[in-house]
C-alpha positions as CSV (number, residue, x, y, z in Angstrom):
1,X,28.9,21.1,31.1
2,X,29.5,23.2,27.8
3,X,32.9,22.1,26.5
4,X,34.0,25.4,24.8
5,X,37.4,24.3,23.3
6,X,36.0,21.6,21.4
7,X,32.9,23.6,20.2
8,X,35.2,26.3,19.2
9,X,36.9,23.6,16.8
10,X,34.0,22.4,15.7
11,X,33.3,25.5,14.6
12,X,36.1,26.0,12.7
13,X,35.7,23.2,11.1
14,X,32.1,23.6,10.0
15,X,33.3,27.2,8.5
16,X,36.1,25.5,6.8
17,X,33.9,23.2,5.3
18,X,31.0,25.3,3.9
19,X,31.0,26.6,0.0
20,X,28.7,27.9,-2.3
21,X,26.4,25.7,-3.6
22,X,25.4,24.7,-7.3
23,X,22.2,25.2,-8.7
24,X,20.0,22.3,-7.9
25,X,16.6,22.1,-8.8
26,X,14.1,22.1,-5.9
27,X,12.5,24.5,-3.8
28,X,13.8,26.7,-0.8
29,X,11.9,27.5,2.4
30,X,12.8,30.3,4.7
31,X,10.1,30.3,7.3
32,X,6.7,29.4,5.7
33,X,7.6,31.0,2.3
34,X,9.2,28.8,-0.8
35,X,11.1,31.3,-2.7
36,X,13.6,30.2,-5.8
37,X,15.3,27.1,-6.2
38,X,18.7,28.3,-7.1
39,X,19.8,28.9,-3.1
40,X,21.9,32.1,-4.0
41,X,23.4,33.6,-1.3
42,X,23.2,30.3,0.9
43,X,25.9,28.7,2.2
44,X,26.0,25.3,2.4
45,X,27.2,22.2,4.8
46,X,27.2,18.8,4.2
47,X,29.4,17.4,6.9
48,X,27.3,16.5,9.5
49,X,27.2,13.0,11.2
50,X,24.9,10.8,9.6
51,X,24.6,7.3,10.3
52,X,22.1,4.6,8.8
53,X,21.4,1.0,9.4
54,X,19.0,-1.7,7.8
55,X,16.7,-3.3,9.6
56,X,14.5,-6.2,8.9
57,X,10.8,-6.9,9.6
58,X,9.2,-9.7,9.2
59,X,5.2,-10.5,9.6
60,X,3.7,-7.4,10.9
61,X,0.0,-6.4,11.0
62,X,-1.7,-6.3,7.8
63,X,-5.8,-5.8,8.7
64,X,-7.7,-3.1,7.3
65,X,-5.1,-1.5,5.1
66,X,-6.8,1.0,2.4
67,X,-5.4,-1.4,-0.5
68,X,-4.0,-4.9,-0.7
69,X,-1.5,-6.4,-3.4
70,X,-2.9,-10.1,-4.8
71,X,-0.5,-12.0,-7.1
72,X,2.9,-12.3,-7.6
73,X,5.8,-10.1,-7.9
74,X,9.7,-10.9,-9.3
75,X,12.7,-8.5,-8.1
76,X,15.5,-10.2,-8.4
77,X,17.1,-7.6,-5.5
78,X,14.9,-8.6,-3.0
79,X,12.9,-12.3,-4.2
80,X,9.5,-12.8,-5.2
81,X,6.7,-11.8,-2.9
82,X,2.8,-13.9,-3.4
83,X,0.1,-12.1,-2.2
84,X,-3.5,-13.7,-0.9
85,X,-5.6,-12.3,0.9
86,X,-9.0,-12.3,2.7
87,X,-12.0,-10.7,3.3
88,X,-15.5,-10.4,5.2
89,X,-18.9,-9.6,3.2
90,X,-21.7,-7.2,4.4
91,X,-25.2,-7.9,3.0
92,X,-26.3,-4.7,0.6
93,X,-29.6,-5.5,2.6
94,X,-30.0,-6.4,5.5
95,X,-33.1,-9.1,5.7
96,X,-33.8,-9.5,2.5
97,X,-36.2,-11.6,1.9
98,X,-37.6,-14.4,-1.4
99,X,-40.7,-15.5,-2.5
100,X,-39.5,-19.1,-2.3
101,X,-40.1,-19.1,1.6
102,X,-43.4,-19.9,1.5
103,X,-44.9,-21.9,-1.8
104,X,-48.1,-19.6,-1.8
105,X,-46.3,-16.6,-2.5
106,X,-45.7,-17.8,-6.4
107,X,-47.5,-19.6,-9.1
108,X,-45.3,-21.9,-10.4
109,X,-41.3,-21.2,-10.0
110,X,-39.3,-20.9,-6.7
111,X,-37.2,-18.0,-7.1
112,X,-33.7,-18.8,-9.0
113,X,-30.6,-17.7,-9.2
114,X,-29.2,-17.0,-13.0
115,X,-25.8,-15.9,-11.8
116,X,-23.3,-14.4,-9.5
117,X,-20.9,-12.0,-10.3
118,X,-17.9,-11.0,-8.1
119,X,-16.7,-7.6,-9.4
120,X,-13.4,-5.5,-8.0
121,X,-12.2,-2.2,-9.6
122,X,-8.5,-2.2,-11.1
123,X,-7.2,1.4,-11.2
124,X,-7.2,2.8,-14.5
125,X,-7.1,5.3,-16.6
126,X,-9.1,5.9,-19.9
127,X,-7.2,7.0,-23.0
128,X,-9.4,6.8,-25.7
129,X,-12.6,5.7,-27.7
130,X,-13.2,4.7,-31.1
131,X,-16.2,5.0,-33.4
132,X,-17.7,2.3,-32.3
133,X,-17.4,3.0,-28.4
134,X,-15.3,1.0,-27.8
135,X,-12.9,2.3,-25.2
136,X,-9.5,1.7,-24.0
137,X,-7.3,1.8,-20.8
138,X,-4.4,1.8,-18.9
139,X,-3.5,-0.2,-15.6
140,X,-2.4,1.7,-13.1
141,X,-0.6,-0.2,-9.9
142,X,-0.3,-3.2,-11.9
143,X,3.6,-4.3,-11.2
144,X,5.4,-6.9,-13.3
145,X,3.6,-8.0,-16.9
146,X,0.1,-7.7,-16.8
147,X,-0.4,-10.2,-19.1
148,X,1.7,-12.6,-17.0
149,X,-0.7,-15.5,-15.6
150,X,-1.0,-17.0,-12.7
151,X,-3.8,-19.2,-11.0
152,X,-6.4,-17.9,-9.0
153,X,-9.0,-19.2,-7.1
154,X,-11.6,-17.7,-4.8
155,X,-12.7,-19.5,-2.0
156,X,-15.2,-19.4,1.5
157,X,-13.1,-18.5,4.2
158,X,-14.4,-20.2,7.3
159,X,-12.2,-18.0,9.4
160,X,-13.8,-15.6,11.3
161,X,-12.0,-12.6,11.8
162,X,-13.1,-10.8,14.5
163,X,-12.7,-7.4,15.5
164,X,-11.8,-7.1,19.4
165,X,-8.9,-9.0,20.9
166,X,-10.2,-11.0,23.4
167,X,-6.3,-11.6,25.1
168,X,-6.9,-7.7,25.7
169,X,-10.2,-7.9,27.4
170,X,-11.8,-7.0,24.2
171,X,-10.5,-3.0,24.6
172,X,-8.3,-3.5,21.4
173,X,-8.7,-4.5,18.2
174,X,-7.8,-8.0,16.9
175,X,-4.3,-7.8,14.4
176,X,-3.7,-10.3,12.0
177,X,-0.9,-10.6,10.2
178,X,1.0,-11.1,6.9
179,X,2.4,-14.9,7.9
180,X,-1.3,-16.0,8.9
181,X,-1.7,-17.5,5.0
182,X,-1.2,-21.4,6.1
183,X,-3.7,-20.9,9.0
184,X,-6.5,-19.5,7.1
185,X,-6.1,-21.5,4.0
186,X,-6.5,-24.9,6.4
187,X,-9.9,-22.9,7.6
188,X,-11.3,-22.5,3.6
189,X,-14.3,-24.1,2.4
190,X,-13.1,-26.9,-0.5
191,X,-15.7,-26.0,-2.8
192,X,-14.3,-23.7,-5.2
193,X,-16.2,-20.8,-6.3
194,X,-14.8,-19.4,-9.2
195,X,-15.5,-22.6,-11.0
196,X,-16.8,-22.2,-14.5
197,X,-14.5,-24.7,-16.8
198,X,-12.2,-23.4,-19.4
199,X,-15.2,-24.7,-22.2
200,X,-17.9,-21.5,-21.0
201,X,-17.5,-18.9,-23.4
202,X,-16.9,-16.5,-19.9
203,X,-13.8,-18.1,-19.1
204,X,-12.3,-19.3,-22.8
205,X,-8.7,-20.0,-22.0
206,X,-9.3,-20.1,-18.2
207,X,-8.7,-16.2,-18.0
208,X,-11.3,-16.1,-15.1
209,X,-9.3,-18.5,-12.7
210,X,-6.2,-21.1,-13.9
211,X,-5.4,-18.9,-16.2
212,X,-5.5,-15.5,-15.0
213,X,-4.4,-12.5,-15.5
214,X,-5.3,-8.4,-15.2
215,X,-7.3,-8.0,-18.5
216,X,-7.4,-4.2,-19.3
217,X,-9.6,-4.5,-21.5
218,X,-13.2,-2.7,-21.0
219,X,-16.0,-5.0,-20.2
220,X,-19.3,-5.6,-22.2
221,X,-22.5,-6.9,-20.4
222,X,-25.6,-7.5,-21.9
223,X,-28.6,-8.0,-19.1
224,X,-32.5,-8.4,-19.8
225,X,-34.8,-5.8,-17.9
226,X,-38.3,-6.5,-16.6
227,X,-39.9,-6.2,-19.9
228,X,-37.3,-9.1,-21.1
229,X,-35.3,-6.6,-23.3
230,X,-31.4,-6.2,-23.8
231,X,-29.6,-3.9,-22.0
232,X,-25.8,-3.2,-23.0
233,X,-23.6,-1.9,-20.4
234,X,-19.9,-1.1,-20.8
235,X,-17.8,-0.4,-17.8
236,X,-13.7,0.1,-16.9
237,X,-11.9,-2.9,-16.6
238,X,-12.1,-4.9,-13.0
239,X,-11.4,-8.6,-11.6
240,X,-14.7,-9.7,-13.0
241,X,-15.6,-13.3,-12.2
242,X,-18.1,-15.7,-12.1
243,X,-19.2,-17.7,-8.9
244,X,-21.1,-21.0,-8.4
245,X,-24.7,-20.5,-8.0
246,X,-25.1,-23.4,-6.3
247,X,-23.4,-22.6,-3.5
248,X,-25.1,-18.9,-3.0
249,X,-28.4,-20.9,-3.8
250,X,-28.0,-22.7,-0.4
251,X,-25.9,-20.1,0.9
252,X,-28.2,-17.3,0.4
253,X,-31.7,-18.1,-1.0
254,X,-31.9,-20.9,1.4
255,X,-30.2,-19.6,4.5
256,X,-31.4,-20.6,8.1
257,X,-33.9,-18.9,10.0
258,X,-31.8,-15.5,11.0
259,X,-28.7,-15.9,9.6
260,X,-29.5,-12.9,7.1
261,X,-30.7,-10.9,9.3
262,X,-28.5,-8.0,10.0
263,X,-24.5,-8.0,9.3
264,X,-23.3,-8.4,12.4
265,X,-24.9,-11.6,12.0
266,X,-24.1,-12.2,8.9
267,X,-20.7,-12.1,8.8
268,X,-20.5,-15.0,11.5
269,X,-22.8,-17.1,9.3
270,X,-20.7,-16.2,6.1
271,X,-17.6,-15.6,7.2
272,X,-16.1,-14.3,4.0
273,X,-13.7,-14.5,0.9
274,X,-10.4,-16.1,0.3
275,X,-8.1,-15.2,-2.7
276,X,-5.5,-17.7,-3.3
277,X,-2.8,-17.4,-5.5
278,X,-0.5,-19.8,-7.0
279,X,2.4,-19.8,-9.5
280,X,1.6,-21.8,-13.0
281,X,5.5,-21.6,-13.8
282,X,5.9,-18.0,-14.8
283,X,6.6,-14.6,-13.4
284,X,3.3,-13.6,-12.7
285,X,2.1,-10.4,-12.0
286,X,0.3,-8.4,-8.9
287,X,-1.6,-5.7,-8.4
288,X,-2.9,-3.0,-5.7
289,X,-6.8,-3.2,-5.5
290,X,-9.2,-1.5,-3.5
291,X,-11.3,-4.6,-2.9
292,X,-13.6,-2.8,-0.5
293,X,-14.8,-1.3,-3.7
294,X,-16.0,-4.4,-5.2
295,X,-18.8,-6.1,-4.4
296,X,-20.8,-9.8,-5.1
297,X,-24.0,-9.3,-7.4
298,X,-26.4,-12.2,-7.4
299,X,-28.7,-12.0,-9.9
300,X,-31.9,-13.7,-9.6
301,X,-35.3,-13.9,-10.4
302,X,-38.9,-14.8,-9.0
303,X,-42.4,-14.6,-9.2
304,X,-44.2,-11.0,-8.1
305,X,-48.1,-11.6,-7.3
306,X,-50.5,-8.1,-8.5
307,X,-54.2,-8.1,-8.8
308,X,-55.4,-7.8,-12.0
309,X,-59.3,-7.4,-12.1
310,X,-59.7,-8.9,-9.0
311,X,-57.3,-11.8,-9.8
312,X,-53.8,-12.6,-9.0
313,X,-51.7,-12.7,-11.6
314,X,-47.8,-13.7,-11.3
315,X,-44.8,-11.8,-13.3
316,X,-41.2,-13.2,-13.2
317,X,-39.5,-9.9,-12.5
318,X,-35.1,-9.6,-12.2
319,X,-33.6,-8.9,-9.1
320,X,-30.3,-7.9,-7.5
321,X,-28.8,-8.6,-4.4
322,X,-25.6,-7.0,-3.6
323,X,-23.2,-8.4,-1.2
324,X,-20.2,-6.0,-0.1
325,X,-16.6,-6.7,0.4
326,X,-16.4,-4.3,3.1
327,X,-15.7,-5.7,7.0
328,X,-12.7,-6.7,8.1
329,X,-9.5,-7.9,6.2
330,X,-6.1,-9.5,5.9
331,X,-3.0,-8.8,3.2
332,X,-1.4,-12.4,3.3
333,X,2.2,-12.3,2.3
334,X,5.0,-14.2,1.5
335,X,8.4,-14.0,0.6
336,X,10.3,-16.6,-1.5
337,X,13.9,-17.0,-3.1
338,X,14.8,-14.4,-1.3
339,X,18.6,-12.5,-2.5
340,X,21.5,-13.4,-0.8
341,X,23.0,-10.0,0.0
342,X,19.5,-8.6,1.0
343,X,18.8,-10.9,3.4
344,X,22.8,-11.1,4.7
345,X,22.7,-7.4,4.6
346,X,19.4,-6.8,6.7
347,X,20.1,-9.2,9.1
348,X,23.2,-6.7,10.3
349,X,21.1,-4.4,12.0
350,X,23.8,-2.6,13.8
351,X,26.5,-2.4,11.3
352,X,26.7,1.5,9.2
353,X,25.2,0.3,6.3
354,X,27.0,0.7,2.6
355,X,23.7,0.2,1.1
356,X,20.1,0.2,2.6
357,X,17.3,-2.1,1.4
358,X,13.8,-0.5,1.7
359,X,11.3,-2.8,1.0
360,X,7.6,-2.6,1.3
361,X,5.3,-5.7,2.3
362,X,6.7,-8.1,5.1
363,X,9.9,-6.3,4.0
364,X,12.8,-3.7,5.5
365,X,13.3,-0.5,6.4
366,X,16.2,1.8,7.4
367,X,17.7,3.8,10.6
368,X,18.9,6.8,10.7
369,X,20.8,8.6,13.6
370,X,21.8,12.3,12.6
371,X,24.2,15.0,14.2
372,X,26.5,12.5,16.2
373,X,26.8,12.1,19.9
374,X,26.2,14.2,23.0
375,X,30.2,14.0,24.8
376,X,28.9,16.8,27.4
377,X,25.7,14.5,28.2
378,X,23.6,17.8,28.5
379,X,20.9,16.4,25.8
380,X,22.1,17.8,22.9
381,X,24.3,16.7,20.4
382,X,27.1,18.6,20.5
383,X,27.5,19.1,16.5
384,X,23.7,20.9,17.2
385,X,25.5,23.0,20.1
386,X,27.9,23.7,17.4
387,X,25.6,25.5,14.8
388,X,23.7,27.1,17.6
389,X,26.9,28.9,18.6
390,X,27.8,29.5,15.4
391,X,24.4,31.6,15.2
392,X,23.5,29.8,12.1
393,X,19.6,30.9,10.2
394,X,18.7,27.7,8.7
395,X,17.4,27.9,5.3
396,X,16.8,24.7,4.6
397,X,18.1,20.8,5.3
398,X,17.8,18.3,3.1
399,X,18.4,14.2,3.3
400,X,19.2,12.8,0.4
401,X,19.2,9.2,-0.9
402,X,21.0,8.3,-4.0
403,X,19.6,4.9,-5.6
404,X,22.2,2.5,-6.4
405,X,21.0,2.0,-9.7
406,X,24.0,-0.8,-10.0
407,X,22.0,-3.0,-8.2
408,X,18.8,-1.8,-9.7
409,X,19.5,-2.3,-12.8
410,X,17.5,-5.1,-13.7
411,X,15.5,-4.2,-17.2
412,X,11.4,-4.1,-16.1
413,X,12.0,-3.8,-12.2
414,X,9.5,-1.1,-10.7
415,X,10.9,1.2,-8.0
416,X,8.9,3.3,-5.4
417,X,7.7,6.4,-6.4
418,X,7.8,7.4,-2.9
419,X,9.8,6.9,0.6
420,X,8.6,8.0,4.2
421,X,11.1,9.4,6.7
422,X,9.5,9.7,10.2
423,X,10.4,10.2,13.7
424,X,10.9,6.2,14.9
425,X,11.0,7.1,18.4
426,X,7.4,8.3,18.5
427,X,5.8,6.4,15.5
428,X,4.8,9.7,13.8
429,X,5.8,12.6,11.2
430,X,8.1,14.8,11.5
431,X,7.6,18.7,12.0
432,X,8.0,18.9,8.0
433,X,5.3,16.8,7.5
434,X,2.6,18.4,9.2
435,X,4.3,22.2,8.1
436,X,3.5,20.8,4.5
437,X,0.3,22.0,3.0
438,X,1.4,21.4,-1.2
439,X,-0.8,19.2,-3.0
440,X,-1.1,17.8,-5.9
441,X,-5.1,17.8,-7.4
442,X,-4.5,15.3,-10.5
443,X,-2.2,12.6,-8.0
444,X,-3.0,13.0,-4.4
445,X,-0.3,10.4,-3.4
446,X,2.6,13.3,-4.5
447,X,1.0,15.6,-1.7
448,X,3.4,17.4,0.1
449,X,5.8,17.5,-2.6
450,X,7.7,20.0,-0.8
451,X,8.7,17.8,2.6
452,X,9.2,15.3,-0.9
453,X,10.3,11.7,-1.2
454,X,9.7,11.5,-4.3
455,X,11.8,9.7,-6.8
456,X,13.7,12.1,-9.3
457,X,14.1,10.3,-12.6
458,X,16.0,10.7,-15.4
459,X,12.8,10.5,-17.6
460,X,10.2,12.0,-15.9
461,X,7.8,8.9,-17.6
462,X,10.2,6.4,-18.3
463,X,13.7,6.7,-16.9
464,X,15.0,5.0,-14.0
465,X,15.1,6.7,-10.1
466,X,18.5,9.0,-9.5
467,X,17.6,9.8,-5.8
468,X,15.1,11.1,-3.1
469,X,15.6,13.8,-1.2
470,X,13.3,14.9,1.8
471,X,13.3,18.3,3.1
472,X,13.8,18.0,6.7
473,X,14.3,22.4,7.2
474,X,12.1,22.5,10.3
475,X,12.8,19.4,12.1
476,X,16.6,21.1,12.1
477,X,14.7,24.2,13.3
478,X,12.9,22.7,16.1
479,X,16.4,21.0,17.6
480,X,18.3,24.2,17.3
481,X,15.6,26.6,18.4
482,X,13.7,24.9,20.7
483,X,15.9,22.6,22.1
484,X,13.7,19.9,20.7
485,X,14.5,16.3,21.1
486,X,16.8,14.7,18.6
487,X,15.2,12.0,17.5
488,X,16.6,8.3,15.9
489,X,14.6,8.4,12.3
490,X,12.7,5.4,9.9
491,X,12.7,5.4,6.1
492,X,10.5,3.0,4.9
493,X,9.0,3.0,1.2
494,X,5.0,3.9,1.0
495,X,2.0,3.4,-1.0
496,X,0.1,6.7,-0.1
497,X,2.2,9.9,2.0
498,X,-1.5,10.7,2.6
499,X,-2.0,8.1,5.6
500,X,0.4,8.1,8.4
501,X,-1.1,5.2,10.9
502,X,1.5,2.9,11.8
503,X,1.3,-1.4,12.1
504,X,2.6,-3.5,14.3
505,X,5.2,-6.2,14.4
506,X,4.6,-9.7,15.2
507,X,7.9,-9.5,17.2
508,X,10.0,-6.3,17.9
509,X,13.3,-6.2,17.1
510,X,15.8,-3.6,19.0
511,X,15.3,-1.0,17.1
512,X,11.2,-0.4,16.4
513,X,7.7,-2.0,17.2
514,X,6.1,-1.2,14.0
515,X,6.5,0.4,10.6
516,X,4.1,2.5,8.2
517,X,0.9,0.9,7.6
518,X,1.2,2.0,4.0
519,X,4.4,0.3,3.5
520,X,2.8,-2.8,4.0
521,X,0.8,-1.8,1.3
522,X,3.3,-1.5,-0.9
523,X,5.4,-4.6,-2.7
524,X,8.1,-3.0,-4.2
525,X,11.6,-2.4,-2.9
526,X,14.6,-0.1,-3.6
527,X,18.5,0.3,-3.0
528,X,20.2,3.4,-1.5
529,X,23.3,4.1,-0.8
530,X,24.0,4.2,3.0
531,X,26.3,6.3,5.0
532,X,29.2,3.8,5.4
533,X,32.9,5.6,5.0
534,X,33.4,2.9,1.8
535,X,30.5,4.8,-0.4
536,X,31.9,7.2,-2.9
537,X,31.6,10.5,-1.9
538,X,28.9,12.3,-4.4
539,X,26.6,8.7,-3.6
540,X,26.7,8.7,0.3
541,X,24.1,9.4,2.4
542,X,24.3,13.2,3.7
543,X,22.1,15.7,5.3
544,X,22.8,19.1,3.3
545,X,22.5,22.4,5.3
546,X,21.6,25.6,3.5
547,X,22.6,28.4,6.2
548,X,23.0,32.5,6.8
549,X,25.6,33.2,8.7
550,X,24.8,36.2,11.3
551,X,26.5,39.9,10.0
């Protein structure tokens, strides 16, 4: 039943409480128009019940994300995070097939492989050239000093990683997850791939595997065509190493009967890559790649028979063979040294929270519970029975999240450009979200700019994160209009706003199943303030509320 008295003094006390507000730089939405950003003539209220709690993850489903994090990465907030990971290979062609099958088919020379290249795009971007060509580059998702080493080496997987669950009858697809590094590291092949010693003038100083490290530097090849002459190619900079031909000899040139005969094959036969990082006493460093971009080029070469004048006649010709990092794949995480407070703090998961820890990876996320309880038990909180009484046209309602840059404040530490609030309840969007249409053609991760989560920074390039605010206008809409249900909400940092699929947790907590696919992607981690009575006032956690009153 509708308890008037108390609504009237809720009222009241929401009237009392509104004032004009400042000029704050954004933008304003009445219905599907964004008009200035100054919010004149608004009234706003800020005193709504909002109450936030951390929660903590551990492993979740890491297959198939769109990018994966390899290396290390330092934050003295949270710990230091390694990243390995694993992947299947395709065949570029499917069946190919070598004249050393059959001796008749060349004079002399089986066919022979003179190297085998594993190449995987860094994202970059070019700033200049100079008079020579040469050009130069920046590393983009490159987190820690780039130039920080650490030891990598590339192994066979022998684990297959299937794609159907057979514990579901086959109807769903297999997960693997982020804590699977020690059983698929006992299943690796022993022979090291990315072998050449530390004398080979490709890998002076070990830079191609016990010393590595994300060169941005462009690369410089120099290849022979058919006719034997040089060929100079310069590309962007990439992971590019060097494998042992010996194994891709047997593997590849001298496969069984059928085992290259289509993919699906294949990729039982040669069941793949595994990246293995470890720590050579320093920092380190770690990246985001897109290593279903990259790709295994085995350069070989072999007789071709042609009839000259009624005679065969045998050329050595160059050939490629591409092999594709595409099929299925694993992000392999783990956590180490991890911060006292973070993990005392996280593991409090029903506590009001003074600060919340957002972290991507095998990492943390928040919960949010807005606009109180329902005393009347009628499915509506009663502070939302309040404004609808009240005859209140919302504007626009914002979230925002101040960054305790107290705790942040450790010179070099890289914070999320971008958060992710979404309805927990139903592992999707909210209204906002899908209302949201802005984009942004030179960075498509700061699409929808207007629903936001983006950091605000003191220097737009340099400065350290003030806050994120997330425009929440229509979700507000949709309780007070349409009696919509009020749902709990999960901030979780992401990678891309641009994918919204969801992973799942090895083991559910109380409060969720899964988090945002493309915080998993993500390594890095960030402080807000929470909503807990003890936080200053002008730092706590808030939603703001940009209202008309009716005439």
């Amino acid at each position: 039943m509708f308890k008037k008295s108390f609504l009237q003094q809720f009222a009241l006390g929401l009237t009392a409480l509104t004032l004009l507000v400042s000029c704050d730089k954004d933008y304003n939405e009445i219905g599907t128009d964004i008009v200035g950003d100054d919010h004149f003539g608004f009234e706003l209220y800020s005193g709504a019940t909002v109450k936030a709690y951390n929660q903590k993850l551990g492993p979740i489903a890491s297959n198939n994300l769109p990018i994966n994090a390899l290396g290390f990465y330092e934050n003295p907030a949270f710990g230091t995070t390694q990243a390995n990971f694993v992947t299947q290979v395709e065949l570029g062609t499917s069946d190919p097939q070598f004249n050393n099958i059959d001796p008749e088919d060349y004079d002399t020379q089986p066919t022979a492989i003179d190297s085998v290249v594993l190449d995987i795009p860094y994202f970059s971007t070019f700033l200049d050239e100079d008079e020579d060509g040469v050009k130069t580059y920046d590393l983009d998702s490159i987190y820690g000093n780039p130039e920080s080493k650490f030891k990598l080496s590339v192994y066979q997987s022998n684990y297959y990683l299937r794609d159907l669950d057979p514990t579901q009858s086959l109807g769903e697809q297999q997960l693997f997850y982020t804590d699977m590094n020690t059983e698929i590291d006992n299943f690796k092949v022993p022979t090291l791939l990315n072998d050449l010693p530390t004398t080979d003038p490709q890998n002076l100083n070990g830079q191609q595997n016990a010393q590595f490290f994300f060169d941005k530097r462009e690369h410089r090849t120099v290849t022979l065509n058919d006719d034997d002459e040089e060929v100079e190619t310069r590309f962007a900079p990439s992971m590019r190493l060097h494998l042992n031909k010996a194994v891709f000899t047997n593997l590849i040139l001298n496969a069984p009967t059928g085992q290259l005969a289509n993919n699906q094959v294949f990729k039982n036969y040669f069941r793949g890559l595994y990246f293995k990082t470890e720590s050579i006493g320093n920092a380190g460093s770690m990246a985001l790649l897109n290593f279903k971009g990259g790709k295994i080029t085995i350069y070989y070469n072999e007789d071709k028979a042609s009839t000259v004048d009624g005679e065969t006649v045998y050329t050595r010709v160059n050939k490629t063979l591409a092999l594709n990092l595409t099929g299925n794949t694993v992000s392999l995480l783990n956590n180490s040294n991890e911060n006292t407070d973070y993990l005392n703090t996280t593991a409090n998961t029903t506590q009001e929270a003074e600060k919340l820890y957002l972290k991507g990876g095998e990492g943390s996320m928040a919960v949010i519970d807005v606009f109180g309880p329902d005393a009347d038990n009628n499915g509506i909180a009663d502070e939302i029975e309040a404004i609808k009484a009240n005859g209140w046209m919302i504007n626009e309602a914002n979230l925002t999240f101040y960054i305790d840059r107290t705790a942040m404040a450790n010179t070099g530490i890289s914070e999320p450009n971008r958060i992710f609030l979404y309805d927990l309840n139903n592992k999707r969007p909210l209204v906002d979200y899908s209302f949201d249409f802005s984009t942004n053609s030179a960075n498509p991760k700061f699409n929808k700019f207007v629903h936001g989560g983006i950091i605000e920074k003191e220097d737009v390039d340099n400065g350290r994160g003030i806050k994120y605010k997330v425009r929440i206008t229509n979700h507000l809409r949709n309780l007070i209009n349409n009696d919509s249900t009020n749902v709990r909400l999960g901030l979780a940092v992401t990678e891309s706003i641009n994918n919204i699929a969801f992973s799942k947790l090895k083991t559910a907590n109380t409060n969720t199943v899964s988090a945002p696919s493309m915080s998993v992607a993500n390594p890095l981690g960030t402080i807000l303030y929470g909503s807990h009575s003890s936080v200053p006032e002008d730092k706590r956690l808030k939603i703001q509320i940009y209202y008309t009153k009716p005439d």
